[in-house]
C-alpha positions as CSV (number, residue, x, y, z in Angstrom):
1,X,86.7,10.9,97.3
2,X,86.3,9.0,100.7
3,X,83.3,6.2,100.6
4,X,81.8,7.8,103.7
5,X,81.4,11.2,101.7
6,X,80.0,9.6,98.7
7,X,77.6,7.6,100.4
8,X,76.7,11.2,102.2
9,X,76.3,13.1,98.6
10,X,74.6,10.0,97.4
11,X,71.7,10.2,99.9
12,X,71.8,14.0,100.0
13,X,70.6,13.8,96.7
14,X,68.1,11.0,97.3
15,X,66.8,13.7,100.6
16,X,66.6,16.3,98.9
17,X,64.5,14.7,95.9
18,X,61.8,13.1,98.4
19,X,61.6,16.9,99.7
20,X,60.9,18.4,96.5
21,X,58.8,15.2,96.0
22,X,56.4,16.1,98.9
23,X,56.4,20.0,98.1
24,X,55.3,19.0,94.7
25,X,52.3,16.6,96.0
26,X,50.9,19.3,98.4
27,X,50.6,21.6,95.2
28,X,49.5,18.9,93.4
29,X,46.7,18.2,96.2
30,X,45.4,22.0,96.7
31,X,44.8,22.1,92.8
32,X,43.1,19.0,92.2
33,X,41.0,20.1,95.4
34,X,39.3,23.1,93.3
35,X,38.9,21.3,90.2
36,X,35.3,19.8,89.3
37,X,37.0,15.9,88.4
38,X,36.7,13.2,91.3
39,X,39.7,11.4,92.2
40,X,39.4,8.0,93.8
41,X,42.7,6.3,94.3
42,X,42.8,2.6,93.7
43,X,46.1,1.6,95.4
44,X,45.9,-2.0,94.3
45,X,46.0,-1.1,90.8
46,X,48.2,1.8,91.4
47,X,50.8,-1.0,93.0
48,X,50.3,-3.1,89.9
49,X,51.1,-0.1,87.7
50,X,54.2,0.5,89.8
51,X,55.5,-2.8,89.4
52,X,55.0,-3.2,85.7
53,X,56.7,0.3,85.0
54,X,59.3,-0.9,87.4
55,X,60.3,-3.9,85.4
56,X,60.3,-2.0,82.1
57,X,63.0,0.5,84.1
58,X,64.9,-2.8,85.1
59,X,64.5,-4.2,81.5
60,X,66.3,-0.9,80.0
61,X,69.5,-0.9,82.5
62,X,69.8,-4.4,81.7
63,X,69.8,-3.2,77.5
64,X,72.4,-0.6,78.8
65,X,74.2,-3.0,80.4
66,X,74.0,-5.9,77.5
67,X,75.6,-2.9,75.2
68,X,78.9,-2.9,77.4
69,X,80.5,-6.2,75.3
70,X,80.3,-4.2,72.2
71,X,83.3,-2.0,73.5
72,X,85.2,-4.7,74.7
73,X,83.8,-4.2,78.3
74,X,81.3,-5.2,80.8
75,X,79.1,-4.6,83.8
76,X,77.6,-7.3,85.9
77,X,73.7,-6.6,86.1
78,X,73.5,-5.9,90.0
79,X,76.3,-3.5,89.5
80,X,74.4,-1.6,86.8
81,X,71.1,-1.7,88.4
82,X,73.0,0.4,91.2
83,X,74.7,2.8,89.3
84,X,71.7,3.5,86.7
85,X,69.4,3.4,89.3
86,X,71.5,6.4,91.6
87,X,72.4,8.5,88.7
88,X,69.4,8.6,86.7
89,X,67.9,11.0,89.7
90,X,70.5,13.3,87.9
91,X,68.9,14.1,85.3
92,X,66.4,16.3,87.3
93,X,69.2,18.5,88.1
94,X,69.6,21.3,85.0
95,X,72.1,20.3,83.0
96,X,72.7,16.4,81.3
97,X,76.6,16.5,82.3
98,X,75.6,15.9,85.6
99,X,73.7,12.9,85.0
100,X,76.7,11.6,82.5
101,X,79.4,12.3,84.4
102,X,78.0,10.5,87.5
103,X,76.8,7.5,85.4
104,X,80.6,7.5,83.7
105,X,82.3,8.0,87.2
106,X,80.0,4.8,89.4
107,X,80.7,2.6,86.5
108,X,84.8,2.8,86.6
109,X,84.6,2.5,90.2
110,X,82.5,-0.7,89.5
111,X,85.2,-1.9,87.2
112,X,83.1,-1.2,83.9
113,X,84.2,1.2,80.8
114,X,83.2,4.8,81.4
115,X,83.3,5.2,77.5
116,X,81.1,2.0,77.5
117,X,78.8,3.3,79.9
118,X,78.6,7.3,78.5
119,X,78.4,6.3,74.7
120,X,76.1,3.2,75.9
121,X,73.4,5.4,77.0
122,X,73.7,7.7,73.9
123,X,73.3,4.4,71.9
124,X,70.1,3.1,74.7
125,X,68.6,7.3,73.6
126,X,68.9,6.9,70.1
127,X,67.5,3.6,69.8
128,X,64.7,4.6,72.4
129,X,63.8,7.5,70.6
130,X,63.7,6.4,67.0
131,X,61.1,2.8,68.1
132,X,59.3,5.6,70.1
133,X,58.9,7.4,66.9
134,X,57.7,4.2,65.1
135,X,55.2,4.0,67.3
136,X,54.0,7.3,67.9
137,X,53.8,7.7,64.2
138,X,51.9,4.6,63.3
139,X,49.9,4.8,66.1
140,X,48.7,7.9,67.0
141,X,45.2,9.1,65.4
142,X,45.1,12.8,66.8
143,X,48.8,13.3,65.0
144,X,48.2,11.7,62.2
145,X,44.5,11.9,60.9
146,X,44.9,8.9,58.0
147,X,45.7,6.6,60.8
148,X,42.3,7.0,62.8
149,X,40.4,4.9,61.5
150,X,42.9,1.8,61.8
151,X,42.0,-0.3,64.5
152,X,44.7,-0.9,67.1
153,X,45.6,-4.1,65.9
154,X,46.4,-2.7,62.7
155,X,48.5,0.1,64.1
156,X,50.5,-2.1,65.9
157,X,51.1,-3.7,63.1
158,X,52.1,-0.6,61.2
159,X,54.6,0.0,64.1
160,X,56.0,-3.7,63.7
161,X,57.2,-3.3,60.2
162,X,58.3,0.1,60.7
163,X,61.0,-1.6,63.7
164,X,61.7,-4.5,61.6
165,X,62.9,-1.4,58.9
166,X,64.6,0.3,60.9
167,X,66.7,-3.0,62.6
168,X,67.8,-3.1,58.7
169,X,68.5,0.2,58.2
170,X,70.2,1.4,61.5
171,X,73.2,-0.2,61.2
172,X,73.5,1.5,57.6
173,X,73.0,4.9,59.4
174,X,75.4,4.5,62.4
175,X,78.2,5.8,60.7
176,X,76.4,9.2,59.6
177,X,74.7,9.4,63.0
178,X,78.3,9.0,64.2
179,X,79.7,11.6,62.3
180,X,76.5,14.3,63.5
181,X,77.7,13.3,67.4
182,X,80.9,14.1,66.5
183,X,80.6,17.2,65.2
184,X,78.0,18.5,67.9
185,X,80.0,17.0,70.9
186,X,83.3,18.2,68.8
187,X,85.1,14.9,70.3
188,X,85.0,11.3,69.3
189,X,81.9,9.2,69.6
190,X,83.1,5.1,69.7
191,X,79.6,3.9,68.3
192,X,80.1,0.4,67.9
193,X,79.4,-2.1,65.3
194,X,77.6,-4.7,67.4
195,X,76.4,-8.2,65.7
196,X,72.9,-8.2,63.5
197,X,71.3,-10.3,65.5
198,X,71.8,-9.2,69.2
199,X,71.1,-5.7,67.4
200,X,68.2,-6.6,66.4
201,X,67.1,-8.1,70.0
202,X,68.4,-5.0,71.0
203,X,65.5,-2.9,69.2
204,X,62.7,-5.0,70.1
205,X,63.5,-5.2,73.5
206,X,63.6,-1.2,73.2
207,X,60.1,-1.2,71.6
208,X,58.8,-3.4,73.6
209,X,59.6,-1.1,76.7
210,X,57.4,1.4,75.1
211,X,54.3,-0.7,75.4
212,X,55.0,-1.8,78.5
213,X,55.5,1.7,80.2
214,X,52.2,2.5,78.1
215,X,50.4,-0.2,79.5
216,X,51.6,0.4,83.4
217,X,50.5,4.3,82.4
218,X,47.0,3.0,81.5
219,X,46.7,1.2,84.8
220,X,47.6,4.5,86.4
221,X,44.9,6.3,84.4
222,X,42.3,3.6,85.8
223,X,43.6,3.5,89.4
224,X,42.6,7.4,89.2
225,X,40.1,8.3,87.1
226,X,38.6,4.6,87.2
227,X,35.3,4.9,84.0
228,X,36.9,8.1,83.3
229,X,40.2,7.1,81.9
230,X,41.4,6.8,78.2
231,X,41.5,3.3,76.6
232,X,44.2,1.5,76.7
233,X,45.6,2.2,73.3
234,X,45.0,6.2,73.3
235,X,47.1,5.8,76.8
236,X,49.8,3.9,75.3
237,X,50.0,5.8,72.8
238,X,49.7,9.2,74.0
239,X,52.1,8.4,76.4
240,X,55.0,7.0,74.4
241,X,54.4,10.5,72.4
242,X,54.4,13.0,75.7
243,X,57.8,10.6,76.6
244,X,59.1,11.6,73.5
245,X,58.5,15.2,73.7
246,X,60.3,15.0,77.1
247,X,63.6,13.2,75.8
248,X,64.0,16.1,72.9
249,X,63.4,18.6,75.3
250,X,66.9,18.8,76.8
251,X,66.3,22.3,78.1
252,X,63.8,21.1,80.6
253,X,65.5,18.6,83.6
254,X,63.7,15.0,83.4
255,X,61.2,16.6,80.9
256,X,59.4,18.2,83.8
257,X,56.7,20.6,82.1
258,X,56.9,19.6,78.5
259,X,56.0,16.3,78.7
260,X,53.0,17.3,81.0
261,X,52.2,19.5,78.7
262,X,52.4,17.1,75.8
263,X,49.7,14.7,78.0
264,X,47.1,17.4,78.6
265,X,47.2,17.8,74.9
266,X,47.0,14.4,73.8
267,X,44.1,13.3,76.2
268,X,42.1,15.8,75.8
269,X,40.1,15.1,73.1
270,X,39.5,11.7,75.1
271,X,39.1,12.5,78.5
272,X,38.9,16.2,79.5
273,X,40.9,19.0,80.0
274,X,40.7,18.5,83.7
275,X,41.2,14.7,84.1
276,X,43.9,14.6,81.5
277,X,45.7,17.5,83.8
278,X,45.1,15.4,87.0
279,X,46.6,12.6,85.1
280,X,49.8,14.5,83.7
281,X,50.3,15.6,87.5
282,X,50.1,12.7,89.0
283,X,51.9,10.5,86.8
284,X,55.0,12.5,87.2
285,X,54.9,12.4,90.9
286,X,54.7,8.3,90.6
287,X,57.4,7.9,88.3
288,X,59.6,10.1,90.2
289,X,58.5,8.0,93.4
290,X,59.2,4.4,91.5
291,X,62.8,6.1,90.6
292,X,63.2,7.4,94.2
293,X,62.2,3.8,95.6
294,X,64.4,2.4,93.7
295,X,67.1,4.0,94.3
296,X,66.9,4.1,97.9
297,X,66.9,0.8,97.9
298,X,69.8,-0.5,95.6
299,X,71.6,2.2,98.3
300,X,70.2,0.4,101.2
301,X,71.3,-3.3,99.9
302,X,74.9,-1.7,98.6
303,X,74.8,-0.4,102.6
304,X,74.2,-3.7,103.9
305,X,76.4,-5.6,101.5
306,X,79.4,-3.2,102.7
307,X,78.6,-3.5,105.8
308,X,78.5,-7.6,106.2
309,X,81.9,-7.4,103.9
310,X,83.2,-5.5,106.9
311,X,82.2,-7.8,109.9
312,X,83.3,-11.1,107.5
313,X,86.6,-9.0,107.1
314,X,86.9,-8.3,111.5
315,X,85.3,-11.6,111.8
316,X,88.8,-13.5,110.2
């Protein structure tokens, strides 16, 4: 394919997301409009909540990037900031091959292993979802009763040993979670054998996200619902679990529904059945406006960067 057309079906897609973007926020305001919850936007917090969400995104492609050595390839950073960054808006289209296939078809083209890239995310899921799991299960009161009266220092501490397990057992269980790919995707799955220690780095860093996409989703809470929002722990954690909920879901594009769903329940208890609604809502339009942003502009610097190679080309 010509570069001109892929930079068309590139931004085609980016269009046609901000479209359904703004349909979805004029629902979003006529609802909250009849409901009995006032919403007062702080922006400034809403901006800091942007940013820190934004560098836990940035921290994962760079874990999905890290990963490419352990299949003998690699992928410079900027190069898989682009490609992650364009492909992931994929995944809101029905249907994960779509999302795979572009994410396997940007990397060869920036010189990086499409196996290391496809099998690399698999890896980046597993590992996200099972230190999502630690967390939601040490931490999470309204699913697991024993735990409520724990303070959160002592549930994150919970969490901490159950990561530190599984870095010891994981590696164990690679071969048998090798084998279950393999006989659901009915082709080979390289999963590689990568060294202890960078594994291990490899898992923290993946919990760590957790806590801070929790904490940027707290801030969010606060910039909306100000007095009215959960504490920062029930956030975290009821976040983390409605993530979770969304990543199993496969049937349902980016999550959309399920892990909205999965919010109202969780918050509840805490906040209302209105303001935890509001909340579900609304975080979903700002994530998908973060990922938008983003995107459009690792698309804008890739435009420039052609374009100066081109005059420095004319220019000699």
């Amino acid at each position: 394919m010509k570069p001109a057309w892929k930079r068309v079906i590139q931004w085609s897609a980016v269009v046609a997301l901000i479209a359904g973007f703004i349909a979805l926020y004029k629902f979003y305001q006529s609802y909250t409009a009849e409901l009995r919850v006032p919403v007062g936007v702080s922006w400034g917090e809403v901006l800091l909540a942007s940013l820190i969400w934004a560098s836990g995104y940035v921290q994962m492609i760079l874990l999905w990037t890290s990963s490419f050595p352990w299949w003998g390839s690699s992928l410079p950073w900027y190069k898989g900031l682009r490609v992650f960054f364009v492909t992931n808006l994929a995944r809101y289209i029905p249907g994960a091959i779509w999302q795979f296939a572009g994410l396997a078809g940007m990397t060869m083209e920036a010189g990086g292993s499409p196996t290391a890239a496809a099998i690399g995310v698999i890896l980046l899921q597993i590992v996200t979802l099972a230190t999502g799991i630690m967390l939601t299960v040490s931490a999470a009161p309204r699913l697991l009763p024993l735990t409520a009266r724990l303070t959160s220092a002592e549930q994150l501490l919970i969490a901490a040993l159950l990561v530190a397990l599984l870095i010891v057992a994981f590696p164990h269980l690679l071969p048998r979670i090798r084998s279950l790919l393999e006989r659901v995707l009915k082709r080979p799955v390289p999963l590689p054998s990568p060294p202890r220690g960078q594994f291990a780095l490899y898992v923290v860093r993946c919990a760590g996200n957790w806590l801070i996409y929790g904490f940027a989703f707290w801030l969010f809470s606060r910039a909306l619902l100000g007095q009215g929002a959960p504490s920062m722990w029930v956030a975290i954690t009821s976040y983390v679990a409605s993530y979770l909920a969304g990543l199993i879901a496969v049937f349902a594009p980016g999550g959309i529904v399920v892990r909205e769903g999965a919010i109202v329940g969780l918050l509840e208890p805490s906040i209302g059945v209105e303001a935890a609604t509001i909340l579900a809502i609304a975080s979903r339009f700002w994530q998908i406006a973060i990922e938008v942003a983003a995107a459009c502009v690792m698309l804008g610097v890739e435009w420039l960067r052609t374009r100066f190679s081109a005059v420095s080309v004319a220019e000699k």
